[in-house]
Backbone and ligand atoms as CSV (ligand in chain L), in Angstrom:
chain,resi,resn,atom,element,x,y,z
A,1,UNK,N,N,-2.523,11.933,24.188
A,1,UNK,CA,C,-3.379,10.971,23.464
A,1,UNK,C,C,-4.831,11.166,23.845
A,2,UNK,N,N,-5.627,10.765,23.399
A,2,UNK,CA,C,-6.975,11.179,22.946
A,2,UNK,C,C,-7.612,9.731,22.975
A,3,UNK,N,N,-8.566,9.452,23.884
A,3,UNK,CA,C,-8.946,7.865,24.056
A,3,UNK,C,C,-10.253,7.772,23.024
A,4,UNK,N,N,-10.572,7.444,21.888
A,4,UNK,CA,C,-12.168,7.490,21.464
A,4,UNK,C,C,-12.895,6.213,21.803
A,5,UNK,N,N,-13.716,6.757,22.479
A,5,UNK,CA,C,-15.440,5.552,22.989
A,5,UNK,C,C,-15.840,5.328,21.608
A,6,UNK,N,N,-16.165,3.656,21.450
A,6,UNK,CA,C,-16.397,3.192,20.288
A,6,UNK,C,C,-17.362,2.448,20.700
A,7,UNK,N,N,-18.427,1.478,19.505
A,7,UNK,CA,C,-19.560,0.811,19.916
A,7,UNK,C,C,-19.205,0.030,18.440
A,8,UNK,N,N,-19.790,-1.256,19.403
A,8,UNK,CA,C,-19.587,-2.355,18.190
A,8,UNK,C,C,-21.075,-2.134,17.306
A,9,UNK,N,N,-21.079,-2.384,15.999
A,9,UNK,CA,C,-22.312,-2.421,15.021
A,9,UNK,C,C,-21.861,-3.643,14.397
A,10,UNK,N,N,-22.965,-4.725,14.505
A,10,UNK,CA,C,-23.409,-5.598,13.600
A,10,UNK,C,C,-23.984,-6.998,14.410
A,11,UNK,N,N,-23.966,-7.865,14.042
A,11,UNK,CA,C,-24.630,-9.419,14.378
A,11,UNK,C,C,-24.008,-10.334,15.518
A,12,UNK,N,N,-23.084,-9.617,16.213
A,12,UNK,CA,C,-22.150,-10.285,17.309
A,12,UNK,C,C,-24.024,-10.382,18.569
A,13,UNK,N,N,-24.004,-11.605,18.602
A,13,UNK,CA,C,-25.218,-11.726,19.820
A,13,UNK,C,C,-26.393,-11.177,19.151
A,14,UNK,N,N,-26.536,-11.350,17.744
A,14,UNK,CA,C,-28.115,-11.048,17.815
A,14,UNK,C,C,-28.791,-12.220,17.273
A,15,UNK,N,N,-28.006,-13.011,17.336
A,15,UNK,CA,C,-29.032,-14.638,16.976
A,15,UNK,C,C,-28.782,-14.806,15.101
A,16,UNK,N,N,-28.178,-13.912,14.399
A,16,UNK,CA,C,-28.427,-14.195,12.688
A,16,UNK,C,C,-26.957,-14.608,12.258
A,17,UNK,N,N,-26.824,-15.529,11.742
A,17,UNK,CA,C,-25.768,-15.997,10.920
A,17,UNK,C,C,-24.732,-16.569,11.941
A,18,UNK,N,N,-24.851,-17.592,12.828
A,18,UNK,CA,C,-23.855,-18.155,13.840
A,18,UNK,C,C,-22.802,-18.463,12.833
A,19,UNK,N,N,-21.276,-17.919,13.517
A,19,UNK,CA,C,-19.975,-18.297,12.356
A,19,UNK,C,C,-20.102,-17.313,11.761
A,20,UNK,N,N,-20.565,-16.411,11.695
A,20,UNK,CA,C,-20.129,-15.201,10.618
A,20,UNK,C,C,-20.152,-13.918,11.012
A,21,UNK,N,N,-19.026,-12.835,11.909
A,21,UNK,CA,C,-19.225,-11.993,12.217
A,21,UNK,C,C,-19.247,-10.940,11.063
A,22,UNK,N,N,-19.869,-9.765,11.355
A,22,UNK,CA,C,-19.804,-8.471,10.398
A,22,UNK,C,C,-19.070,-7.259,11.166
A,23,UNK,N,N,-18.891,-7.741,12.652
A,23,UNK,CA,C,-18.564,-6.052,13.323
A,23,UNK,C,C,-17.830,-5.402,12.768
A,24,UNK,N,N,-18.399,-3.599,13.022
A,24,UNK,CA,C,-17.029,-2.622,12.652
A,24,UNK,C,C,-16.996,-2.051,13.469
A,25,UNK,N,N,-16.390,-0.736,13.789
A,25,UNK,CA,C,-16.448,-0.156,15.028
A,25,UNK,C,C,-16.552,1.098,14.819
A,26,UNK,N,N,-17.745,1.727,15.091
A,26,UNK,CA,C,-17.707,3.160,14.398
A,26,UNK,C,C,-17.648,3.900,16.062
A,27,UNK,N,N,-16.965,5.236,15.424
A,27,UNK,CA,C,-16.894,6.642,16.705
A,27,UNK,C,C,-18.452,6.784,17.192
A,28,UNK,N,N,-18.259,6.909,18.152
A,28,UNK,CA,C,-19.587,7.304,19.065
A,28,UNK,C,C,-19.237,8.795,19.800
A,29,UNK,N,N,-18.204,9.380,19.402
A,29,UNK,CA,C,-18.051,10.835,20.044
A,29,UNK,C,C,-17.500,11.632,18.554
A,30,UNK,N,N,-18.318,12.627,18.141
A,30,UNK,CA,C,-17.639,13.583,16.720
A,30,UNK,C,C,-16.265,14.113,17.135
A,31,UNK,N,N,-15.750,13.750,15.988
A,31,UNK,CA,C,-14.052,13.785,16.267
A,31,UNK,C,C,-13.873,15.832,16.259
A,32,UNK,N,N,-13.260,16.151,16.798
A,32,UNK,CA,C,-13.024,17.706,16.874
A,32,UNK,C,C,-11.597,18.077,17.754
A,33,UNK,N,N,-11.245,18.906,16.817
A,33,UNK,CA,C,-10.154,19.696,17.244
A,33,UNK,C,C,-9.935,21.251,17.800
A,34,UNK,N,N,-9.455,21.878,18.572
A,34,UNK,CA,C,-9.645,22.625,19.170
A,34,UNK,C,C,-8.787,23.756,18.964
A,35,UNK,N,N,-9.124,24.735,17.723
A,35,UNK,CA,C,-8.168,25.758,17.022
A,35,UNK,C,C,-6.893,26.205,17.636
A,36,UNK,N,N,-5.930,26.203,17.221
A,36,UNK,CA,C,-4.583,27.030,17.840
A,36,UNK,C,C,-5.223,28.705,17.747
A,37,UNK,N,N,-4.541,29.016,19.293
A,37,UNK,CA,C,-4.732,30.778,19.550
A,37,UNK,C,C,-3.557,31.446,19.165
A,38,UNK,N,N,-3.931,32.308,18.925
A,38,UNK,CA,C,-3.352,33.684,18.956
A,38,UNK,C,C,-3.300,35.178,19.165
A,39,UNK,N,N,-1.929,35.631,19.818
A,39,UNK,CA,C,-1.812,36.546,20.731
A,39,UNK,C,C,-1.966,37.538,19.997
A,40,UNK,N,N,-2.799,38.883,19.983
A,40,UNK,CA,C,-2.633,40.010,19.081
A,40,UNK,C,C,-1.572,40.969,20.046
A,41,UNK,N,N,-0.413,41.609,19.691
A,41,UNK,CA,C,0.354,42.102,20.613
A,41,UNK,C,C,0.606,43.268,19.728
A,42,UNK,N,N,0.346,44.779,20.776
A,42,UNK,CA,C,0.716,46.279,20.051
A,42,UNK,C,C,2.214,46.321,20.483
A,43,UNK,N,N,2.828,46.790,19.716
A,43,UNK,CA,C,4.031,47.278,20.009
A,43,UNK,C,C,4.616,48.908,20.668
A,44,UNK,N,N,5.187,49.416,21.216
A,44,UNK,CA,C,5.302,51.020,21.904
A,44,UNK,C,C,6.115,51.434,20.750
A,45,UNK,N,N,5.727,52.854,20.352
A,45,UNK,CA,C,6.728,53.654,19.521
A,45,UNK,C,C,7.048,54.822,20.075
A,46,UNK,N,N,7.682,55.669,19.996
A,46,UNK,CA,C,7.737,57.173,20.814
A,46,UNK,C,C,6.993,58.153,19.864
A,47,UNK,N,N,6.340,57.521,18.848
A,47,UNK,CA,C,5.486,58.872,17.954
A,47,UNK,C,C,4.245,58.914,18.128
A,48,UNK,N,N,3.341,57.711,17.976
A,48,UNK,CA,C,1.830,57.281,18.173
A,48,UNK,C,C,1.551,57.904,19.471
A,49,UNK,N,N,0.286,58.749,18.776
A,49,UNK,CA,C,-0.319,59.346,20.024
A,49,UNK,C,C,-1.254,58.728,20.824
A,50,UNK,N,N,-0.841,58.620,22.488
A,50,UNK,CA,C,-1.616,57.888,23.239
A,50,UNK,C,C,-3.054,57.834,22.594
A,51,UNK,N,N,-3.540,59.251,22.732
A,51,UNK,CA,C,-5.400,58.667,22.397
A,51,UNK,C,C,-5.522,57.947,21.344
A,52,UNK,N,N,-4.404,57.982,20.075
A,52,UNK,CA,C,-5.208,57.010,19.285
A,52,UNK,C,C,-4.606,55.798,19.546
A,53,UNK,N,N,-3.710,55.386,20.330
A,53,UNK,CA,C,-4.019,53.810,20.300
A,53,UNK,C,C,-5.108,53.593,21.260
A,54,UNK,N,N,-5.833,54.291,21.786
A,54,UNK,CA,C,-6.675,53.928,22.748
A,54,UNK,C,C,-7.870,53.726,21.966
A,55,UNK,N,N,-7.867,54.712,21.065
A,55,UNK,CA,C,-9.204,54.943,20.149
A,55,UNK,C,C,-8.493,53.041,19.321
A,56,UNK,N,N,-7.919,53.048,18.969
A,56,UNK,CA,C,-7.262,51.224,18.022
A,56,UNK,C,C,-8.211,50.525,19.287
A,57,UNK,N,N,-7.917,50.291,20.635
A,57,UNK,CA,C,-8.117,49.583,20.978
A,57,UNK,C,C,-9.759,49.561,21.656
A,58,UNK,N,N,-10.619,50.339,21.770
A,58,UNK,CA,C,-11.913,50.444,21.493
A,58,UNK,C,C,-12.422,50.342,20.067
A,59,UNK,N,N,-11.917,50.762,19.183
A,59,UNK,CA,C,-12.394,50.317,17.811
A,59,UNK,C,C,-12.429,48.746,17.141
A,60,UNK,N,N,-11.249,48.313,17.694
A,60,UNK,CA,C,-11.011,46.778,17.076
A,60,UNK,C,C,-10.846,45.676,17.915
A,61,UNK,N,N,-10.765,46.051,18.936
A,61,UNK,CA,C,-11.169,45.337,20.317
A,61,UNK,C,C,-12.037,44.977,21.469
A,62,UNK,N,N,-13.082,46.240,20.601
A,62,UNK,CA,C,-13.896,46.698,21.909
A,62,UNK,C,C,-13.421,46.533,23.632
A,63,UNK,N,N,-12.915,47.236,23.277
A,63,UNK,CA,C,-12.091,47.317,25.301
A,63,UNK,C,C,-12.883,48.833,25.731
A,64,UNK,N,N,-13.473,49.250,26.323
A,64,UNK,CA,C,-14.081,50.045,27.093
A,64,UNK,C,C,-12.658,51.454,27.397
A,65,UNK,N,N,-13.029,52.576,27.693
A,65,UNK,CA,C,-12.150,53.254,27.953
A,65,UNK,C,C,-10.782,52.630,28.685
A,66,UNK,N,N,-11.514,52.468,30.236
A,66,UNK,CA,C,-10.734,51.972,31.181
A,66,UNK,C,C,-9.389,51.333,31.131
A,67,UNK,N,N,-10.277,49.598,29.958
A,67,UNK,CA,C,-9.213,49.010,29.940
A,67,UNK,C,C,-8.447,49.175,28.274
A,68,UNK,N,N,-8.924,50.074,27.186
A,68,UNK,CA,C,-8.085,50.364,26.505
A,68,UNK,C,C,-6.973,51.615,27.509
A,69,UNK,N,N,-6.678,51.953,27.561
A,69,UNK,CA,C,-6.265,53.183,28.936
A,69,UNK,C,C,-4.940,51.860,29.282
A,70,UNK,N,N,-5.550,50.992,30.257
A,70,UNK,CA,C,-4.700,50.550,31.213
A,70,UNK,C,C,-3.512,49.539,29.728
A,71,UNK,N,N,-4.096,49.050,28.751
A,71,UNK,CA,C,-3.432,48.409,27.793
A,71,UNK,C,C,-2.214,49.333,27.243
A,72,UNK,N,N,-2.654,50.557,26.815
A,72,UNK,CA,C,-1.953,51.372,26.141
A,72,UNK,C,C,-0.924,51.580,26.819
A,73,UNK,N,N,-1.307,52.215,28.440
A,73,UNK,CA,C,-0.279,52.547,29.291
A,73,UNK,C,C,0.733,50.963,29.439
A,74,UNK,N,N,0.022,50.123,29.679
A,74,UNK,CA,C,0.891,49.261,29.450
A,74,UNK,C,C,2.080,48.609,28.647
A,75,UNK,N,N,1.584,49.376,26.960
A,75,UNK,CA,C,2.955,48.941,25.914
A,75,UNK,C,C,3.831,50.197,25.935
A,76,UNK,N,N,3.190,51.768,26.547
A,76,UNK,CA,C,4.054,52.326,26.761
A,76,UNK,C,C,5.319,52.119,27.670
A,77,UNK,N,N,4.691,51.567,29.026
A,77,UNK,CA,C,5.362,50.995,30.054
A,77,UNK,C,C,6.551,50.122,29.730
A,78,UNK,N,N,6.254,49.492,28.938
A,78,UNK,CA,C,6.923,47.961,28.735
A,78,UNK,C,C,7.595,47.436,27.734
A,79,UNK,N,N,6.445,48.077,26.662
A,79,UNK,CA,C,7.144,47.916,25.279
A,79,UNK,C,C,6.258,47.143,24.624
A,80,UNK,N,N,5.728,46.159,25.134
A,80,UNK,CA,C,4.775,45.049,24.044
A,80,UNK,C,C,3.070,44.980,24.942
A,81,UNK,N,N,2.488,44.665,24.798
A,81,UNK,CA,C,1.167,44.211,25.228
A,81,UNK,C,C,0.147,43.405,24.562
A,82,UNK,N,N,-0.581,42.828,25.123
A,82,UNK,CA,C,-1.554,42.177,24.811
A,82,UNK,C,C,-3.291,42.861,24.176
A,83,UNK,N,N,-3.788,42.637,23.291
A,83,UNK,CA,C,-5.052,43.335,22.586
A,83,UNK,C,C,-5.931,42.578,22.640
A,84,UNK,N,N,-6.256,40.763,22.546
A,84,UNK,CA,C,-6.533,40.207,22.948
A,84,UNK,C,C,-6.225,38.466,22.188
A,85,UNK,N,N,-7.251,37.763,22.140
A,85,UNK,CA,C,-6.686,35.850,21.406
A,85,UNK,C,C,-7.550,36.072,21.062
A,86,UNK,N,N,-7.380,35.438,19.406
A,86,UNK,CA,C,-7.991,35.459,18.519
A,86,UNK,C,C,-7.586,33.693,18.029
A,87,UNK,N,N,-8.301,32.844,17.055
A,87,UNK,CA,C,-8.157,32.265,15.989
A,87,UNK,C,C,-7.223,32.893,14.825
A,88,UNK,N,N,-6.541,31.922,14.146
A,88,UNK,CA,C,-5.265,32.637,13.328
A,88,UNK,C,C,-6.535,33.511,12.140
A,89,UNK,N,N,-7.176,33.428,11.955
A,89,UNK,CA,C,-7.871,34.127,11.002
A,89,UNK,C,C,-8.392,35.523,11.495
A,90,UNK,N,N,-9.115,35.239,12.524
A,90,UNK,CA,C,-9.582,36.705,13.230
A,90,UNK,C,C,-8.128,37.767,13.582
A,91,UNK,N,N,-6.970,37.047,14.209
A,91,UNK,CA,C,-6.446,37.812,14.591
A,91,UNK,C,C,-5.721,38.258,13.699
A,92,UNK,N,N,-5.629,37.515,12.230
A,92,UNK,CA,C,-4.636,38.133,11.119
A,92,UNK,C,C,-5.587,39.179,10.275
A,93,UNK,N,N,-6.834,39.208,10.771
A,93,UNK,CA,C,-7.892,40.259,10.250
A,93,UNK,C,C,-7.347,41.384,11.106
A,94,UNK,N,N,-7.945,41.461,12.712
A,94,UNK,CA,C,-7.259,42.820,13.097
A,94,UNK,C,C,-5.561,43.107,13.336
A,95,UNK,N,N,-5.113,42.622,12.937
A,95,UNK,CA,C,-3.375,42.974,12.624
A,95,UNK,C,C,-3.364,43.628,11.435
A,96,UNK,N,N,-4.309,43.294,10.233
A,96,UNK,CA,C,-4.384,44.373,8.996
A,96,UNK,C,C,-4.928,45.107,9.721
A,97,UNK,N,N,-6.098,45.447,10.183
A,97,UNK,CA,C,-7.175,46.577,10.171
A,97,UNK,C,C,-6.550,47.580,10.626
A,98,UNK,N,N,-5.366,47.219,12.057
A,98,UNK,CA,C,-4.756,47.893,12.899
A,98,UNK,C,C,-3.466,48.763,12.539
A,99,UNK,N,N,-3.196,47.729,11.168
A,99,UNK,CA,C,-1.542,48.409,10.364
A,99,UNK,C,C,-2.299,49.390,9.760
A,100,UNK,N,N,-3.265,48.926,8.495
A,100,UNK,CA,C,-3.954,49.993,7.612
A,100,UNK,C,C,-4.849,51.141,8.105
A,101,UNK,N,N,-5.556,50.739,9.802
A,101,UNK,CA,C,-5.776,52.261,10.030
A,101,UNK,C,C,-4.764,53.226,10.090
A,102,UNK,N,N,-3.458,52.248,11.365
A,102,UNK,CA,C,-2.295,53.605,11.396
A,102,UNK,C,C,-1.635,54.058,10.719
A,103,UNK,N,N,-1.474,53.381,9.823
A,103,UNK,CA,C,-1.331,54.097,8.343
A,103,UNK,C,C,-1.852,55.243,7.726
A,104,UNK,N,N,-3.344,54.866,7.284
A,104,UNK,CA,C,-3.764,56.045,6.872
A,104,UNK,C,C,-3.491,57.267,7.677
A,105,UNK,N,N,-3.487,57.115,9.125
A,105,UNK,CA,C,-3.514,58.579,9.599
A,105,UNK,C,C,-2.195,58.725,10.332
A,106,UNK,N,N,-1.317,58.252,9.135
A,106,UNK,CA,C,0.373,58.391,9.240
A,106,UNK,C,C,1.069,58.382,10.552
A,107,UNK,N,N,0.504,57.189,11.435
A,107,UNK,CA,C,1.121,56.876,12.630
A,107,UNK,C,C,2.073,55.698,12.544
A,108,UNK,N,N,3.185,55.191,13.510
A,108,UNK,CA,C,4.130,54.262,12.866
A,108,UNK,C,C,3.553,52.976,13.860
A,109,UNK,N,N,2.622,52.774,14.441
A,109,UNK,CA,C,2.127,51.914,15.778
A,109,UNK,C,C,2.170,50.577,14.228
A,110,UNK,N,N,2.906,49.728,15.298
A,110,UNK,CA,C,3.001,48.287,14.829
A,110,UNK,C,C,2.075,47.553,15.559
A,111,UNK,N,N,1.755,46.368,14.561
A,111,UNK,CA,C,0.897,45.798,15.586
A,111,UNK,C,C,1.414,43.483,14.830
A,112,UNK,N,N,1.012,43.169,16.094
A,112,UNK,CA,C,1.854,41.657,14.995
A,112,UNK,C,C,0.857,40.807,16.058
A,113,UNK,N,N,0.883,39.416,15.081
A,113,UNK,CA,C,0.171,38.653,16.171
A,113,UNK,C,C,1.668,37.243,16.551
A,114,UNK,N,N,1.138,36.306,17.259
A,114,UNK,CA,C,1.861,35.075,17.847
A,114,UNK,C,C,1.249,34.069,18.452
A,115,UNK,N,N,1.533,32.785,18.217
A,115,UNK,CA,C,0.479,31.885,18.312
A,115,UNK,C,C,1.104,31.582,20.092
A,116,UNK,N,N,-0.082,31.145,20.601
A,116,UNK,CA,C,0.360,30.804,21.901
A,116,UNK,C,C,1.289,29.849,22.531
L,1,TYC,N1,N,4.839,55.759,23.486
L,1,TYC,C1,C,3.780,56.518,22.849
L,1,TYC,C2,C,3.844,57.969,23.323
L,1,TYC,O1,O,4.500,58.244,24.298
L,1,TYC,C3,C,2.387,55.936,23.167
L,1,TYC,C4,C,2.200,54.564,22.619
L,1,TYC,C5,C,1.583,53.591,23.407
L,1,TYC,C6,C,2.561,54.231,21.335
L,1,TYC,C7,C,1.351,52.321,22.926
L,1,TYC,C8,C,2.357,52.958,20.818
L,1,TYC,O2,O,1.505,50.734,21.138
L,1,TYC,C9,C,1.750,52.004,21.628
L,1,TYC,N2,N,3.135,58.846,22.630
């Protein structure tokens, strides 16, 4: 639950119209919600060639050699990995970008997102 700070508005104690209140109670904090994340996760295949998921993950991730390197080795390792959290919009942007590059250059690298 979510407590909202409120402030009374109108004539309660200001001396005009004794017997007749007007109060309402308006928000004194802008109401906001705080987007659901999501996980962009590569999947391991035995065909996709290491450098280019590394090159995926400096291109659409900007991850630096290093840690595209340590990611890659990682879904090889394991099987799944992390690319990074996105908003459901950003991350359903690079989940296309990432299918339709490996595509074009006829690699089978899956890529999917999952909300946290
Ligand atoms: N397993 C692949 C190979 O040995 C490399 C690879 C890593 C593929 C990560 C996909 O998401 C992937 N060439």
């Amino acid at each position: 639950m979510n407590a909202i700070p409120v402030r009374l508005q109108g004539n309660e104690g200001s001396g005009d119209t004794p017997g007749r209140s007007t109060s309402v109670i308006t928000r004194t904090k802008p109401k906001t919600k705080k987007p659901s994340l999501y996980r962009v996760l590569l999947l391991n295949d035995d065909y996709t060639p290491m450098e280019f998921v590394i090159h995926i993950l400096e291109r659409f991730f900007q991850k630096d050699r290093e840690a595209a390197t340590r990611i890659m080795l990682h879904v090889h390792n394991h099987g799944v990995g992390e690319c990074g959290v996105f908003t459901y919009e950003v991350a359903e942007t690079k989940v296309t970008q990432v299918m339709d590059f490996s595509r074009q250059h006829q690699h089978p690298l899956q890529c999917v997102m999952e909300k946290k």
